[in-house]
C-alpha positions as CSV (number, residue, x, y, z in Angstrom):
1,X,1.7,21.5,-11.2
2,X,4.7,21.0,-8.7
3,X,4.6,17.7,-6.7
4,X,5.0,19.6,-3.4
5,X,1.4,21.3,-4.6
6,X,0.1,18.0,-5.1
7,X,1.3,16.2,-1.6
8,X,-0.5,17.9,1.3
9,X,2.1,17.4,4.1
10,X,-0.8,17.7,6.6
11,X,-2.1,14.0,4.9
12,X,1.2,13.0,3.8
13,X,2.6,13.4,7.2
14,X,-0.1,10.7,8.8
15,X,0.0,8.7,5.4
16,X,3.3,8.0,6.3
17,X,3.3,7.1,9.7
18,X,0.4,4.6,9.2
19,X,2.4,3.5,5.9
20,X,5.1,3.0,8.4
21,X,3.1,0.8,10.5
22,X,1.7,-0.9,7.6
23,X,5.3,-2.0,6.3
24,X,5.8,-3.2,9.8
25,X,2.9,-5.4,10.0
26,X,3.7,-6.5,5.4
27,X,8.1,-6.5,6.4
28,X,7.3,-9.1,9.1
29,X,4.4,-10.9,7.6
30,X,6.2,-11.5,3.6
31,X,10.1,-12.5,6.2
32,X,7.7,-14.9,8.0
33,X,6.2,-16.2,5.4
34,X,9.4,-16.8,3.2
35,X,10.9,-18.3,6.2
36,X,8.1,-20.2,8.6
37,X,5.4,-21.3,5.7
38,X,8.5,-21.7,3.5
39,X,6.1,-20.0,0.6
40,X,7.7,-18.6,-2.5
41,X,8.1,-14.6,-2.8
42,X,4.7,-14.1,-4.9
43,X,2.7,-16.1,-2.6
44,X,4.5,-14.6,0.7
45,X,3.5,-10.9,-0.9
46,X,0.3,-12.1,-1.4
47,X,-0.3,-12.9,2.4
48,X,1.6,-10.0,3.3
49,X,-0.3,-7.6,1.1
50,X,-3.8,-8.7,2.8
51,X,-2.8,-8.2,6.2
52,X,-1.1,-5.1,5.7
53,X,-4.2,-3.7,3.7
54,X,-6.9,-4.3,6.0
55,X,-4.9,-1.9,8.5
56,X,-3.9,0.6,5.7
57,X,-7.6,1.2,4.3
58,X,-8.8,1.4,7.8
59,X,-6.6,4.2,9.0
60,X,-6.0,6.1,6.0
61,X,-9.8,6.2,6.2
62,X,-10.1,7.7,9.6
63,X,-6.6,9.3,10.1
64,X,-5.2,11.1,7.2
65,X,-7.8,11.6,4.7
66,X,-10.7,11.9,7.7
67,X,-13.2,10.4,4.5
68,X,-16.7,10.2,6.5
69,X,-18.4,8.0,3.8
70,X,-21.2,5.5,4.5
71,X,-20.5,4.3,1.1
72,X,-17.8,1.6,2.5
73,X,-18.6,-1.0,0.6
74,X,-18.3,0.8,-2.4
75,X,-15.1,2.7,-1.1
76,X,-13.3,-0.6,-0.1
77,X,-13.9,-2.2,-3.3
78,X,-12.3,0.9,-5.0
79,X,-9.5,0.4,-2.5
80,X,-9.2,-3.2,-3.3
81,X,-8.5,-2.6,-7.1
82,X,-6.4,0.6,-6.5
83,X,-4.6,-1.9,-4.1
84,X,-4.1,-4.5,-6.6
85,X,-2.8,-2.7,-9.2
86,X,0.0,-1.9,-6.8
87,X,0.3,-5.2,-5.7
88,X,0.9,-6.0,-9.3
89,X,3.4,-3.3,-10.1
90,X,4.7,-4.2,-6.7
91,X,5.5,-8.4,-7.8
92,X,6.6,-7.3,-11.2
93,X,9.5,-5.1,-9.7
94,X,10.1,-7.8,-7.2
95,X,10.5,-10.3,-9.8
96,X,12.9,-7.8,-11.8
97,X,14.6,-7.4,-8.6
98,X,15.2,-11.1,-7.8
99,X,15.5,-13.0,-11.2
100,X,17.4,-10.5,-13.0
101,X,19.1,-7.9,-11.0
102,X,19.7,-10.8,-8.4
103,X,19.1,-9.1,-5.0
104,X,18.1,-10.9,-2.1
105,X,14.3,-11.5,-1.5
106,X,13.9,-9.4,1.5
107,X,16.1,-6.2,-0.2
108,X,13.6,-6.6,-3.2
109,X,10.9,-6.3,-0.8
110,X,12.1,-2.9,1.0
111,X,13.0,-1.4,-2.2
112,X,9.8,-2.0,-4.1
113,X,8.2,-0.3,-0.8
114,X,9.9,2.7,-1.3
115,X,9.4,3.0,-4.9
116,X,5.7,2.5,-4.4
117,X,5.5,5.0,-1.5
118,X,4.5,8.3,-3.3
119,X,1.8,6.6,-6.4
120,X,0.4,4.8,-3.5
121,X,-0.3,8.0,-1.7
122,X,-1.3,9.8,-4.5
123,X,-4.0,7.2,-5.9
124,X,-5.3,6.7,-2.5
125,X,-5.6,10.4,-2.1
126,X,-6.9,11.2,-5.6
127,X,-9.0,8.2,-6.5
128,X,-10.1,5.8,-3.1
129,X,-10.3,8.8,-0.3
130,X,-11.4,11.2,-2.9
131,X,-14.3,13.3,-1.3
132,X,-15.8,14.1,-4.6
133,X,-16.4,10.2,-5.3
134,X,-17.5,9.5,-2.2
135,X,-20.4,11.4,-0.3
136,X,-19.7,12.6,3.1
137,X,-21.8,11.7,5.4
């Protein structure tokens, strides 16, 4: 199965705006809080990670995988570990990035975005909007 089969570009389209959004709103949060809290990189992904998520979840929700659930609770918390895993793959990269390739914090940060872009879509897609999980309402 080709990629291109597997990415919808009527979801990934949306997916990517609102991911564009969401880097906005994790970009400005991690740079602020490297350089106002004075936190170190782990703890300023951290922060960034659950700001950014609670407006990722939400429109990725509604917007690009239209996922009509009233099984929320249960649907979060699968977006919560899905999300986590990420975040995990997400600080080890950054820590590669940083202590041995040497890069600046904030470079570490964009490039691990874009290498995350397309598993994040695809788990969200197959796994935490999946319409076979989760009952439509």
């Amino acid at each position: 199965m080709k990629l291109l089969d597997i990415i919808k570009l009527k979801e990934f389209l949306p997916y990517f705006f609102i991911g564009g959004f969401t880097t906005l709103i994790d970009w400005s949060v991690f740079w602020c809080s490297l350089n106002r809290l004075h936190l170190n990189y782990g703890e300023a992904l951290i922060c960034a990670f659950v700001m950014a998520s609670l407006f990722h979840f939400s429109a990725n929700k509604w917007i690009t995988f239209k996922c009509a659930t009233k099984q929320l609770g249960s649907q979060y918390s699968v977006y919560i570990f899905v999300s986590l895993m990420s975040l995990m793959i997400s600080l080890l990269c950054m820590t590669v990035f940083i202590k041995l390739i040497f890069l600046p914090k904030m470079i570490a940060r964009i490039i691990t975005t874009f290498l995350m872009l397309i598993p994040n879509y695809l788990t969200h897609k197959y796994i935490t909007f999946n319409k076979n999980i989760f009952i439509q309402s």
